[in-house]
DSSP file (Angstrom, degrees, kcal/mol; ACC not computed):
  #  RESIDUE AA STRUCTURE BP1 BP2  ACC     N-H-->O    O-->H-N    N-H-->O    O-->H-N    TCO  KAPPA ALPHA  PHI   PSI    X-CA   Y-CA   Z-CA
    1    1 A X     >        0   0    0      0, 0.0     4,-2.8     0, 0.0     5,-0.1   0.000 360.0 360.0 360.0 -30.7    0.0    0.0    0.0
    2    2 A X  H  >  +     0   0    0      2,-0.2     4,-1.4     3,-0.2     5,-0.1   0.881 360.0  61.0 -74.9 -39.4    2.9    2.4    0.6
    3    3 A X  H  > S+     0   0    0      2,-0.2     4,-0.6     1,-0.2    -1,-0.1   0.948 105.8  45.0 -17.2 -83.4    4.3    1.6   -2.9
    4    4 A X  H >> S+     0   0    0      2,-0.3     4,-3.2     1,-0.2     3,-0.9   0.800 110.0  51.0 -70.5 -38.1    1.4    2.7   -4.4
    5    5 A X  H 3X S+     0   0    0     -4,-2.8     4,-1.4     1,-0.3     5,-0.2   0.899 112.1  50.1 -45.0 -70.9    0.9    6.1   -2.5
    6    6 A X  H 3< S+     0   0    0     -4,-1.4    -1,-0.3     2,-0.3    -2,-0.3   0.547 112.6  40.3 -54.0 -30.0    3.9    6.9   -3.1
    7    7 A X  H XX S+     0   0    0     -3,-0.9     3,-3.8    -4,-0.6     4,-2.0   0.794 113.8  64.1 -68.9 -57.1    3.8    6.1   -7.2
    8    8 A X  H >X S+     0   0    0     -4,-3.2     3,-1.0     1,-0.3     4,-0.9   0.828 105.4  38.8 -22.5 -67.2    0.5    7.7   -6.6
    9    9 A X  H 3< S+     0   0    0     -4,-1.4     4,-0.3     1,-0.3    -1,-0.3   0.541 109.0  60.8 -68.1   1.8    2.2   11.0   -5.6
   10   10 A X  H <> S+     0   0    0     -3,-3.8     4,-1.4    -5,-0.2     3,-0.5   0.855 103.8  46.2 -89.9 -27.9    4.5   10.7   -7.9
   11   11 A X  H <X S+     0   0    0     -4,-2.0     4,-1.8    -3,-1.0    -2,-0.2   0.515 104.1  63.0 -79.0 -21.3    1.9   10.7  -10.9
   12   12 A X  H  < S+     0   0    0     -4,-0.9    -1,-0.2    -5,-0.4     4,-0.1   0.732  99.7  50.0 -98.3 -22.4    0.3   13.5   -9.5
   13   13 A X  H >> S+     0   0    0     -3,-0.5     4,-1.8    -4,-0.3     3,-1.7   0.970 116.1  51.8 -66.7 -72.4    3.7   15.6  -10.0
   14   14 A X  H 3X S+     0   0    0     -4,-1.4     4,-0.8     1,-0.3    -2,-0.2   0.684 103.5  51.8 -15.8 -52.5    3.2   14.0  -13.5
   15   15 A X  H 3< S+     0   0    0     -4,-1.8    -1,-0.3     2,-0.2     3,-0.2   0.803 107.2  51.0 -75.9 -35.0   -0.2   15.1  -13.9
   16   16 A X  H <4 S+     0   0    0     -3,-1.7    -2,-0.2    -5,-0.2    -1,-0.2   0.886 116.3  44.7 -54.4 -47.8    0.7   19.0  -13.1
   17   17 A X  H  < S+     0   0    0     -4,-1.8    -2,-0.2     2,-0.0    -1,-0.2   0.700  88.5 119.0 -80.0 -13.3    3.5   18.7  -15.8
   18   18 A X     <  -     0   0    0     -4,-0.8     3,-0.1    -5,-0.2    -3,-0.0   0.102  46.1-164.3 -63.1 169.7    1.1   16.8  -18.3
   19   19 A X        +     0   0    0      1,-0.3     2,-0.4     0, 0.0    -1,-0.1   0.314  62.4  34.1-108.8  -7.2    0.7   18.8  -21.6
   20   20 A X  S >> S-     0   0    0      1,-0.1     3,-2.9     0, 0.0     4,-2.1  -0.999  80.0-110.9-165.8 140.4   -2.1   17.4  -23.3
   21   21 A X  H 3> S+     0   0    0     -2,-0.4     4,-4.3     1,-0.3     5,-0.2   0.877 118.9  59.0 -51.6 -50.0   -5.9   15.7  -22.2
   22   22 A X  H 3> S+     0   0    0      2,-0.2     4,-0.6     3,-0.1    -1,-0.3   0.602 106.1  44.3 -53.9 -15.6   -4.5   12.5  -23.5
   23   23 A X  H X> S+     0   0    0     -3,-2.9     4,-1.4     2,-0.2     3,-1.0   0.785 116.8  46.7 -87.5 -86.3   -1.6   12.5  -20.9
   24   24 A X  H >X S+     0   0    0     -4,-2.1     4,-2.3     1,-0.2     3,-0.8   0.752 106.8  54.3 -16.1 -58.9   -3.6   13.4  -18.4
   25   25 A X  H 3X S+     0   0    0     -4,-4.3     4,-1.2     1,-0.3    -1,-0.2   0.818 106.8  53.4 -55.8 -39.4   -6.3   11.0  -19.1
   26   26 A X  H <X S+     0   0    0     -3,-1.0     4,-1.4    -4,-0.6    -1,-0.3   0.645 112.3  47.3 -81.4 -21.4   -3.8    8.0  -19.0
   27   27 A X  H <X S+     0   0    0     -4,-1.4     4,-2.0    -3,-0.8    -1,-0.2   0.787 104.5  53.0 -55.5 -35.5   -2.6    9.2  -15.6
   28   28 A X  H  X S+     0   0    0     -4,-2.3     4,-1.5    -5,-0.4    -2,-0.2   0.666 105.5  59.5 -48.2 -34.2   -5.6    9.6  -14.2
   29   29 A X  H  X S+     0   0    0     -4,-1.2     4,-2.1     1,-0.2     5,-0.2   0.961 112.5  43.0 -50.1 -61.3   -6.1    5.8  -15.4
   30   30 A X  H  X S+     0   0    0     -4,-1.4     4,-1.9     1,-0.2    -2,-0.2   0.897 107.0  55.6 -64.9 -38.4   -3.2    5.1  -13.3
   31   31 A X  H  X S+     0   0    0     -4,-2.0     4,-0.9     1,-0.2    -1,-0.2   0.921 105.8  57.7 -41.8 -57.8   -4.1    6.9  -10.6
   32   32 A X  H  X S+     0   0    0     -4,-1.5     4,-0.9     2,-0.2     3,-0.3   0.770 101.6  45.4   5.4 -86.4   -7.1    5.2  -10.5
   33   33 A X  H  < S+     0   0    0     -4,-2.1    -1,-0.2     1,-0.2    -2,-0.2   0.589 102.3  68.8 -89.7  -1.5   -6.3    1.8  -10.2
   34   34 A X  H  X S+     0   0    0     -4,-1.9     4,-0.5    -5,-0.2    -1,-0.2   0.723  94.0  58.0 -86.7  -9.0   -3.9    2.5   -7.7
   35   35 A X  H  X S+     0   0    0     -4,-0.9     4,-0.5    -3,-0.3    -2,-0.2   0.426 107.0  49.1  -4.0 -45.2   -6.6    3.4   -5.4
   36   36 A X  H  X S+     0   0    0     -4,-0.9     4,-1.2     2,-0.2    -2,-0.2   0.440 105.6  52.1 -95.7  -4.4   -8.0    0.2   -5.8
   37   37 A X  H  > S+     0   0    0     -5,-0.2     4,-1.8    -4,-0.2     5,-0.2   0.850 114.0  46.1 -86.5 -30.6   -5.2   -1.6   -5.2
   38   38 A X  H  < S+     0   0    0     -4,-0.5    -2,-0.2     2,-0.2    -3,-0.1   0.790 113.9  45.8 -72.1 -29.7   -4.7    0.3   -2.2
   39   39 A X  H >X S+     0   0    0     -4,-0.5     4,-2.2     1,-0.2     3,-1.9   0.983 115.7  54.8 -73.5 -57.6   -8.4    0.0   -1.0
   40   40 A X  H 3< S+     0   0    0     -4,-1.2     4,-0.3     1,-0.3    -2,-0.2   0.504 108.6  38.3 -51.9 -37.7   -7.9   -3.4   -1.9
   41   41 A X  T 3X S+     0   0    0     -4,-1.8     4,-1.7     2,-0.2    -1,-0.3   0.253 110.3  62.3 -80.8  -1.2   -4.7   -4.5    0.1
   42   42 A X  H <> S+     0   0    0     -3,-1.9     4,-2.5     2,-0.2     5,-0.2   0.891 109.9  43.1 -85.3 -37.3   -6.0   -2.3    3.3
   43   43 A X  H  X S+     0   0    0     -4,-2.2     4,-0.8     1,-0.2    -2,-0.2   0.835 117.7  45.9 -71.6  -9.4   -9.2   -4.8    3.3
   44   44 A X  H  > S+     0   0    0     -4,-0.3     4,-2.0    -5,-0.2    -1,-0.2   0.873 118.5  38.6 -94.1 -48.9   -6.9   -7.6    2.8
   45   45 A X  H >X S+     0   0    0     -4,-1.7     4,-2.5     1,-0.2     3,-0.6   0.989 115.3  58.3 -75.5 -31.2   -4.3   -6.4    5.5
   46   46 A X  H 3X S+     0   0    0     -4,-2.5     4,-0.5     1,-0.3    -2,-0.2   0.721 106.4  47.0 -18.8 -47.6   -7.4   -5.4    7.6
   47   47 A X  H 3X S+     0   0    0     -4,-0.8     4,-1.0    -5,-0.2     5,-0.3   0.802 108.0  52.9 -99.0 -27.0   -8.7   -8.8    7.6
   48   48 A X  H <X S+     0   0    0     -4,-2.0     4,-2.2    -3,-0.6     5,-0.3   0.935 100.2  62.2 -65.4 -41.9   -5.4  -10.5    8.4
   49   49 A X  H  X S+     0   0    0     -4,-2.5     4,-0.7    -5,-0.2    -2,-0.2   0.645 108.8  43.6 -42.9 -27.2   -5.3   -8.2   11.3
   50   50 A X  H >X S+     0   0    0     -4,-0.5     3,-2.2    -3,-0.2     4,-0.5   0.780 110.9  56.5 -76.4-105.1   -8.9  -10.1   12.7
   51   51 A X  H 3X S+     0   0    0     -4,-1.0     4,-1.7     1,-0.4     5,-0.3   0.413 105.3  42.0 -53.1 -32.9   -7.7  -13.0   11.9
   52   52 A X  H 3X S+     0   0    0     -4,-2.2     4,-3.3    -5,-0.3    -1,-0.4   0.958 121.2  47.1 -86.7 -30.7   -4.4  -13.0   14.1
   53   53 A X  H <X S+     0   0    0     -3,-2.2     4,-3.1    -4,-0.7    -1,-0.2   0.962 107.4  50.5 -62.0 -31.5   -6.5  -11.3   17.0
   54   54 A X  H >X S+     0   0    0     -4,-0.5     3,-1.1     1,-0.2     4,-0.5   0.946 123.0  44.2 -56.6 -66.2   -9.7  -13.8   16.9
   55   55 A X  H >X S+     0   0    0     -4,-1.7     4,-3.5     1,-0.3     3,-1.3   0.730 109.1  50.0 -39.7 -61.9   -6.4  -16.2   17.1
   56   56 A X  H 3< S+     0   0    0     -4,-3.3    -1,-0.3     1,-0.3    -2,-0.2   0.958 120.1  35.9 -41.6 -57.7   -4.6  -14.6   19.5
   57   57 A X  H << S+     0   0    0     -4,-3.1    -1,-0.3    -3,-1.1    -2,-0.2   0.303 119.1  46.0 -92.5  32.1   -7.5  -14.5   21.8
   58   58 A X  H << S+     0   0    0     -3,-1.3    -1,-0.2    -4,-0.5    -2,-0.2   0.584  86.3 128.0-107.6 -63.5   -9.2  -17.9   21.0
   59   59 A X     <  +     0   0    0     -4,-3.5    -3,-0.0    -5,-0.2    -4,-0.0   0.451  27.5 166.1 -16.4  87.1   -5.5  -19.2   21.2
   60   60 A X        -     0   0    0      2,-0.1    -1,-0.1     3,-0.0     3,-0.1   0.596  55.9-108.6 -72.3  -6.7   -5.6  -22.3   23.8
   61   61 A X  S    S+     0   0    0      1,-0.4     2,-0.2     3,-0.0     3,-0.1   0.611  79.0 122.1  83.5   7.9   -2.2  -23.4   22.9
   62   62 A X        -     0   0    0      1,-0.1    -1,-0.4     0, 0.0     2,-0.1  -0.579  68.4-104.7 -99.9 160.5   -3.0  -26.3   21.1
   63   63 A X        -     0   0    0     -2,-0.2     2,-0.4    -3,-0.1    -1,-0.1  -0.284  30.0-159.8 -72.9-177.8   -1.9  -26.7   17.8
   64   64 A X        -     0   0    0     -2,-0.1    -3,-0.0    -3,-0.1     0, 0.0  -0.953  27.5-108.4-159.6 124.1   -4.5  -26.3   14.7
   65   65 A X        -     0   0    0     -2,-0.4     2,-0.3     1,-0.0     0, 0.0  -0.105  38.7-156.0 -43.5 131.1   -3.9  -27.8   11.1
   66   66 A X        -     0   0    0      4,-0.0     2,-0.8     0, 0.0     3,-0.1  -0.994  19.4-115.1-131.6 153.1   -3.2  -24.9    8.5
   67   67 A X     >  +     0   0    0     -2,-0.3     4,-2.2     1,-0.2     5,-0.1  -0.691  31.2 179.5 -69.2  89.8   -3.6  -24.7    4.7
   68   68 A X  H  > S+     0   0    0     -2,-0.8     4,-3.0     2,-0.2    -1,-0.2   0.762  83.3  54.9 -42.9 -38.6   -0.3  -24.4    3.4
   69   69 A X  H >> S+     0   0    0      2,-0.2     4,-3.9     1,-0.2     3,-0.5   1.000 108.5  48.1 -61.6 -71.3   -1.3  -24.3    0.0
   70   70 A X  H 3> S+     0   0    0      1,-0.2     4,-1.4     2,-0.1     5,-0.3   0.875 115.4  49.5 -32.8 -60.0   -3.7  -21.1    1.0
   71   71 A X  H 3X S+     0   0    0     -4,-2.2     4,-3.7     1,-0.2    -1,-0.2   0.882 113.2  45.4 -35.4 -46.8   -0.3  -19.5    3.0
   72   72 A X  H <X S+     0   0    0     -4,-3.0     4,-1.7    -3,-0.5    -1,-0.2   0.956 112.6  51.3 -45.4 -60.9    1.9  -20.1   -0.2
   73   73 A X  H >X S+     0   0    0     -4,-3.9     3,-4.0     2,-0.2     4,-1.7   0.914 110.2  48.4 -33.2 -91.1   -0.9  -18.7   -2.4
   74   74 A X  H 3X S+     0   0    0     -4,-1.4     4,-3.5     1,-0.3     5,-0.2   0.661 114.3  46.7 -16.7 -56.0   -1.1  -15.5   -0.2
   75   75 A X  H 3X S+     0   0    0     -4,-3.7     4,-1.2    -5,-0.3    -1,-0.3   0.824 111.1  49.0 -80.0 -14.1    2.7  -15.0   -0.3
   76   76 A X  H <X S+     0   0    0     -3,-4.0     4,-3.0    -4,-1.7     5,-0.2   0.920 116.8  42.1 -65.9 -36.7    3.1  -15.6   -4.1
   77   77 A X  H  X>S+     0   0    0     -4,-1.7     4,-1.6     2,-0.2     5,-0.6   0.990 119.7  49.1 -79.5 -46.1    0.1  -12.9   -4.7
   78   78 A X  H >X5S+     0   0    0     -4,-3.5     4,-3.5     1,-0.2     3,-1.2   0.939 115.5  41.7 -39.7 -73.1    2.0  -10.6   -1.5
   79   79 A X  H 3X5S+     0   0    0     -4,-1.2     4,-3.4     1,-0.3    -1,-0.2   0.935 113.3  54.5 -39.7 -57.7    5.6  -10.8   -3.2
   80   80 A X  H 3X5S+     0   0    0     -4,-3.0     4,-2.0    -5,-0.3    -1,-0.3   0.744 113.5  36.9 -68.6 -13.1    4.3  -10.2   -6.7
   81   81 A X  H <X5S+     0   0    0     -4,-1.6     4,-0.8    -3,-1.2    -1,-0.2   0.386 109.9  63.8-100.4  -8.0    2.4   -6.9   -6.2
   82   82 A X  H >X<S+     0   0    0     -4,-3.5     3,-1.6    -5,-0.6     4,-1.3   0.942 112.3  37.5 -66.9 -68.2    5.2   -6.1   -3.8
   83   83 A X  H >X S+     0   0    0     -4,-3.4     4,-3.7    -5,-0.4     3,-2.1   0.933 113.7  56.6 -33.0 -71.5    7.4   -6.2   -7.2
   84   84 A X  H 3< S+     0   0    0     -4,-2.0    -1,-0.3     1,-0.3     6,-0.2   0.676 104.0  46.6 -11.3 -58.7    4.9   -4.8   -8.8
   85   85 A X  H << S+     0   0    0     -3,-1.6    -1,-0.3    -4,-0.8     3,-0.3   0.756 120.7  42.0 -78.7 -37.6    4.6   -1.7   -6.7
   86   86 A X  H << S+     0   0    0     -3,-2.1     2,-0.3    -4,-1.3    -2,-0.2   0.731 126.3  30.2-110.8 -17.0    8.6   -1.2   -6.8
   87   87 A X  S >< S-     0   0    0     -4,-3.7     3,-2.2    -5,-0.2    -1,-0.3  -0.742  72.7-168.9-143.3  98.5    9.2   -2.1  -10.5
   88   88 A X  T 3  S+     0   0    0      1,-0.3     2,-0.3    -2,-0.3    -1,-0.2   0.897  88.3  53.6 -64.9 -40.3    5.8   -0.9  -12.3
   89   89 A X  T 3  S+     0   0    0     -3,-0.1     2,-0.4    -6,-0.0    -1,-0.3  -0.052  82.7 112.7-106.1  62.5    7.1   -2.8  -15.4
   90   90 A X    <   +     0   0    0     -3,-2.2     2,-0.3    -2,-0.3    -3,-0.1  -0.888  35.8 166.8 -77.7 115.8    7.8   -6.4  -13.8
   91   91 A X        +     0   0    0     -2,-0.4     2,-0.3    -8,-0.1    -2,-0.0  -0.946   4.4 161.2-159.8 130.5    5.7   -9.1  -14.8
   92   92 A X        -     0   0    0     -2,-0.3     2,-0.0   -12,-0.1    -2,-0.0  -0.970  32.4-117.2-143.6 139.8    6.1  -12.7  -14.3
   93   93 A X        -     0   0    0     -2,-0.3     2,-0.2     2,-0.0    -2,-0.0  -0.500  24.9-163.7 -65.1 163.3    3.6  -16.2  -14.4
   94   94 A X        -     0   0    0      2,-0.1     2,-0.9    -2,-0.0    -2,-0.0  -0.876  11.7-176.6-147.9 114.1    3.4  -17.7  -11.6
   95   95 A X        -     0   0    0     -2,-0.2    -2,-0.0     2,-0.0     0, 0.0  -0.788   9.8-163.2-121.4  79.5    2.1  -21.4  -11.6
   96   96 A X        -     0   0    0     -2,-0.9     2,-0.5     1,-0.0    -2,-0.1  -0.306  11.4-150.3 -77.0 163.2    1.8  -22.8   -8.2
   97   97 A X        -     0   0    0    -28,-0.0     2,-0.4     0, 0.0    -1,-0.0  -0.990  22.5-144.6-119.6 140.3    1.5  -26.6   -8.1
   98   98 A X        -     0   0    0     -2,-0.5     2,-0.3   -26,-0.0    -2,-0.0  -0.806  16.0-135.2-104.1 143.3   -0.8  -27.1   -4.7
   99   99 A X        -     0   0    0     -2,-0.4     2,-0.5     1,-0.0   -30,-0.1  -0.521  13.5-119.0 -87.9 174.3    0.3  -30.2   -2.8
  100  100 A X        -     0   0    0     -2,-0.3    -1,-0.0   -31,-0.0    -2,-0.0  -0.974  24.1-116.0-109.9 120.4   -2.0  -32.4   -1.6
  101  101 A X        -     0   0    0     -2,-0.5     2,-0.5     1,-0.1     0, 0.0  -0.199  26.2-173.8 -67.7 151.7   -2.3  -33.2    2.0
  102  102 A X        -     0   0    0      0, 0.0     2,-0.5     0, 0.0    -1,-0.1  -0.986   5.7-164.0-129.7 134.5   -1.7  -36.8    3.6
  103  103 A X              0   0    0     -2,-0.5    -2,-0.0     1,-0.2     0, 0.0  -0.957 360.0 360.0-115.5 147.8   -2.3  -37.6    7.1
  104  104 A X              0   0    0     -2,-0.5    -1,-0.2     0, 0.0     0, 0.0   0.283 360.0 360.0-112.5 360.0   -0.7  -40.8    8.6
């Protein structure tokens, strides 16, 4: 989220300097969807923030099964819009293979 304010303000120096409606328009674009990326990763850190307090205060000490796969997920999509944010034109597949759990 700090990424993008911060390209955000940078575009907005951009936007001052623009010359022409078409310049503009295509910052504004960007502007734009970095707003929603930003609304979009505060509900996402927002909700991690519940999670680890219901946990914390639920917490008995026992352990409890987690979904690796889900965790993995969660850090591929973190790390790649972390990239993102710091090198706008970085762009990569990403192809998880999800394991499959066994219990013995």
């Amino acid at each position: 989220m700090t990424n993008f304010s911060e390209l955000s303000g940078e575009l907005l120096d951009e936007l001052k300097a623009a010359d022409n409606d078409a310049e503009k328009n295509e910052i504004i674009d960007l502007l734009q969807n970095n707003l929603q990326k930003i609304n979009h990763h505060g509900k996402r850190a927002d909700s991690i923030v519940r999670s680890m307090l219901e946990h914390s205060r639920n917490g008995s000490g026992e352990r409890q099964l987690a979904d690796l796969n889900k965790l993995a997920a969660e850090f591929l999509n973190l790390a790649y819009h972390g990239m993102r944010a710091n090198v706008p034109d970085f762009n990569c597949n990403m192809k998880p293979n999800m394991m499959r759990t066994c219990l013995r």
